[in-house]
N, C-alpha and C positions, 0 to 999 in steps of 0.2 A: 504493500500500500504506500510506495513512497510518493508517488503521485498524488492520492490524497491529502500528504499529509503534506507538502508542494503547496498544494490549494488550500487547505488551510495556515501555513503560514502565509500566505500573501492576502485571504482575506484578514488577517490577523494585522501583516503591515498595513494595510488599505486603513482600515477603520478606526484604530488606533492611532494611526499616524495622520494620512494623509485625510481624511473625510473631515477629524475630528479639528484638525488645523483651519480645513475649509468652513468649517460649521462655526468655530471661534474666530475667525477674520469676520466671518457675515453679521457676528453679533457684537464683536467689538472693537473690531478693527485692527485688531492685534493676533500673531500667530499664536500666542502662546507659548512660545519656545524661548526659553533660559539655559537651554544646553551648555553653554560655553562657559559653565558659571567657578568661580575660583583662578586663583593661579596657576600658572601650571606647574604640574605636580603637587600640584596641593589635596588635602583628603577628598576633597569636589570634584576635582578635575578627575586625579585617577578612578572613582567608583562610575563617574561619563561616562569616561573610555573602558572602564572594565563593563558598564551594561551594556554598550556598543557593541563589543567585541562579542559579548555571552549572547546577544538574541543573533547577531551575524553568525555564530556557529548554530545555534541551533536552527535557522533557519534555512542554513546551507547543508546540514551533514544530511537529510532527506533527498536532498538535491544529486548531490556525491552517490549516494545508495540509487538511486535512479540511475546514474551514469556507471554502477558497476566499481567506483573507484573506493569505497568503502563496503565492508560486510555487516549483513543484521546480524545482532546479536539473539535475535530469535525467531520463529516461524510463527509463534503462538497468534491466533486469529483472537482470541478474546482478549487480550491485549490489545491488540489492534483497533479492535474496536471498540476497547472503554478507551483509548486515545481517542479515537476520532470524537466519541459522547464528549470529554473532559474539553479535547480543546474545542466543540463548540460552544460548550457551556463558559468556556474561560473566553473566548472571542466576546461573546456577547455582555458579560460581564463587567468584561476592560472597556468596553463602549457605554455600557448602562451607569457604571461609576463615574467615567470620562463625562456623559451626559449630566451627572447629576451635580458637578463639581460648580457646571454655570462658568461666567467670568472668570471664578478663584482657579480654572484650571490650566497648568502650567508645567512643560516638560525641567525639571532643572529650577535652581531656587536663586532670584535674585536678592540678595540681601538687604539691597535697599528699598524693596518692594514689599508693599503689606496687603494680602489682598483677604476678602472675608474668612473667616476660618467656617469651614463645611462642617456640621453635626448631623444632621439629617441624610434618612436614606439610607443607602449602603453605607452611609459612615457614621450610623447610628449602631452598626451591629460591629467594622471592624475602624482603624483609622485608617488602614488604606487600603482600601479593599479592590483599586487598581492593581496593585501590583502584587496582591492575592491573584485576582483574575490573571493576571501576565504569565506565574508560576505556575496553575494550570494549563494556561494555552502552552506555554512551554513544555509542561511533561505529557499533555495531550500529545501535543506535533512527535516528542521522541518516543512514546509510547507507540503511536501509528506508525512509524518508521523506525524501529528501537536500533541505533548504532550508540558506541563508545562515544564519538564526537559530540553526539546531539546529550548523551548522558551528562558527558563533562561539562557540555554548554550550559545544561540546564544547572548544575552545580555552581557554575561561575554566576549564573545569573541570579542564584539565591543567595550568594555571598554578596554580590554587588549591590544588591537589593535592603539586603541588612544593614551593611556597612550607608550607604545611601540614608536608608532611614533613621539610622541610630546616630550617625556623627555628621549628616548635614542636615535633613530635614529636620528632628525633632529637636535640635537648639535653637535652630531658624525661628521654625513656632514658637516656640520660650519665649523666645527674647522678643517676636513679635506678638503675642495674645498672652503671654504673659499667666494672668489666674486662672481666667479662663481656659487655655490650653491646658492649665493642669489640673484641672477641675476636670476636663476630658477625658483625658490621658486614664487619672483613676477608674474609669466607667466603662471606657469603650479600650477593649486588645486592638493590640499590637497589629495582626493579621488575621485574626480571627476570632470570634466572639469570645470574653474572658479573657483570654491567652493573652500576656503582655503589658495589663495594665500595670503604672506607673505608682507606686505607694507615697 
């Protein structure tokens, strides 16, 4: 199935990326994109380029498996097809969060930028339940196509992920929403309901 699983990452990139860019220009006239955030080399910068690098591989080793240049690591069809379930469910998720965000939604954290803090919705059950949904669509995609490469990606992309939330995003919030943030923090996990809150 690595064709399928081809077609779901690119509807993955589509929706995520490019729709949700378009949908945020029309409403606010801004891409939304703070990619380029920190110095370089700095803990900003490298967790960028380390989530870059982690959805490029898992995006590409289906790819690779299609072209014969990699080997699955297994045949199993029900595998296969709780990927395909997982990363629909996580497509659709990283869009319905992405939607729910409004104006305050933004790839990468400017620091001198304050935008509404989201409590509601899906970020009433986790605080970021984007990039919940992202780790799905990721083990979705290498579960549909299971190679080492797409495994290892999906690992780089959970560390990039943590590192991202623990040491840029949630001081950013601190220091911008301040009681409120941590009034949040206590109530609402980490990535998922419970799990993560802040004492």
């Amino acid at each position: 199935m690595p064709i399928t699983a081809v077609v779901l990452s690119a509807m993955w990139i589509f929706t995520a990326l490019v729709l949700r860019i378009v949908i945020q220009v029309r409403r606010t006239g801004d891409t939304g994109l703070r990619a380029a955030t920190g110095p370089r080399f700095s803990v900003a910068w490298w967790t960028s380029v380390t989530f870059v690098v982690a959805v490029v591989t898992v995006v590409t080793a289906p790819v690779l498996l299609a072209a014969g240049t990699v080997d699955a690591l297994t045949d199993s069809v029900g595998l296969r097809l709780a990927g395909v379930g997982l990363a629909v469910i996580g497509i659709a998720g990283t869009f319905a969060a992405q939607l729910g965000m409004g104006a305050s939604w933004r790839i990468g954290v400017d620091r001198g930028e304050r935008t509404a803090l989201v409590t509601s919705g899906a970020f009433g059950w986790a605080r970021n339940p984007i990039f919940t949904a992202m780790i799905a669509v990721a083990v979705g995609v290498t579960a549909t196509a299971p190679t080492a490469l797409g495994a290892a990606g999906c690992g780089l992309l959970v560390a990039a992920i943590e590192a991202q939330v623990r040491l840029v995003e949630e001081p950013h919030l601190r220091a911008a929403h301040g009681a409120t943030y941590r009034t949040y923090t206590r109530s609402v996990g980490r990535f998922v309901p419970l799990v993560g809150r802040m004492g």
